[in-house]
N, C-alpha and C positions, 0 to 999 in steps of 0.2 A: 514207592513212587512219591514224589514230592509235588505238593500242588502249590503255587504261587497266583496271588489274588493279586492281580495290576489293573491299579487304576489311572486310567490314561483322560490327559486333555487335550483336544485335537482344535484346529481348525474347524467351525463349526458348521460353515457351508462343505464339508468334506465328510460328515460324520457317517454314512454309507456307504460311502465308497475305501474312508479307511477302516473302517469295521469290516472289510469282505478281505480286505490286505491282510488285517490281520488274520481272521478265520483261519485265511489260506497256508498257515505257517505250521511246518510242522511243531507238533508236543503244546498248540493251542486248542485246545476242546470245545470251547464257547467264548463269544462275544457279545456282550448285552450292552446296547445304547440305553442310557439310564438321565433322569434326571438327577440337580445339585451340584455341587463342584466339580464333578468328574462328565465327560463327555460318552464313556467308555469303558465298560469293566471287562479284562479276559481273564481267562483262568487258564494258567497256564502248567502242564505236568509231565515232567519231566524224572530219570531213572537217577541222575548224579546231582547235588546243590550247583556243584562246577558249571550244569549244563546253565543253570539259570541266566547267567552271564552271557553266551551265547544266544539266548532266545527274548529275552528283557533289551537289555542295551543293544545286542549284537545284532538285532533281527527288527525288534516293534519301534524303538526308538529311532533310526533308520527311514520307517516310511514316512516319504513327505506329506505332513499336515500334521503330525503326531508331535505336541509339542511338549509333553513332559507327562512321565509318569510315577506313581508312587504305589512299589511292590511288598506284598504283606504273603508271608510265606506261612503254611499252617501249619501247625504241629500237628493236631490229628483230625480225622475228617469223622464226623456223624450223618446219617442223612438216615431215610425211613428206608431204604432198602436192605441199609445195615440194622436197623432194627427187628425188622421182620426178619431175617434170619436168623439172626441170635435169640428171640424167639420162638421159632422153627425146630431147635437142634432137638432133635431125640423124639421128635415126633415122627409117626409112620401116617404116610396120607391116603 
């Protein structure tokens, strides 16, 4: 799976209503309204790099009020869920 970290700047009396546009998209997971340069962070996860183009330009870029965004793709993901498991192995509970 590929995660792609887009940060988007919209239209700023629209920043609700395009945050639900986006949500609504499939192979977007989350949308966080964030303060600083950006209006809008989604995290976008998709099965092929290909598809990114598709779902970035071809899909977010598209909805009206969305006026530019800047995509950071991750090479590996960490998070405490994946820690506690690997943690976990070879124990009996």
């Amino acid at each position: 799976m590929i995660t792609a970290i887009v940060l988007i700047k919209t239209s700023v009396d629209r920043i609700p209503e395009i945050a639900e546009s986006i949500a609504a998209l499939d192979n977007v997971s989350e949308v966080f309204s964030v303060t600083g340069t950006y209006d809008l962070i989604a995290m976008v996860r998709v099965k092929e790099h290909e598809d990114l183009a598709e779902v970035i330009p071809g899909r977010i870029s598209k909805i009206p009020g969305v006026e530019g965004t800047d995509t950071h793709v991750a090479f590996r993901t960490y998070s405490q869920h994946d820690l506690e498991a690997a943690f976990a192995i070879g124990l009996d509970n």
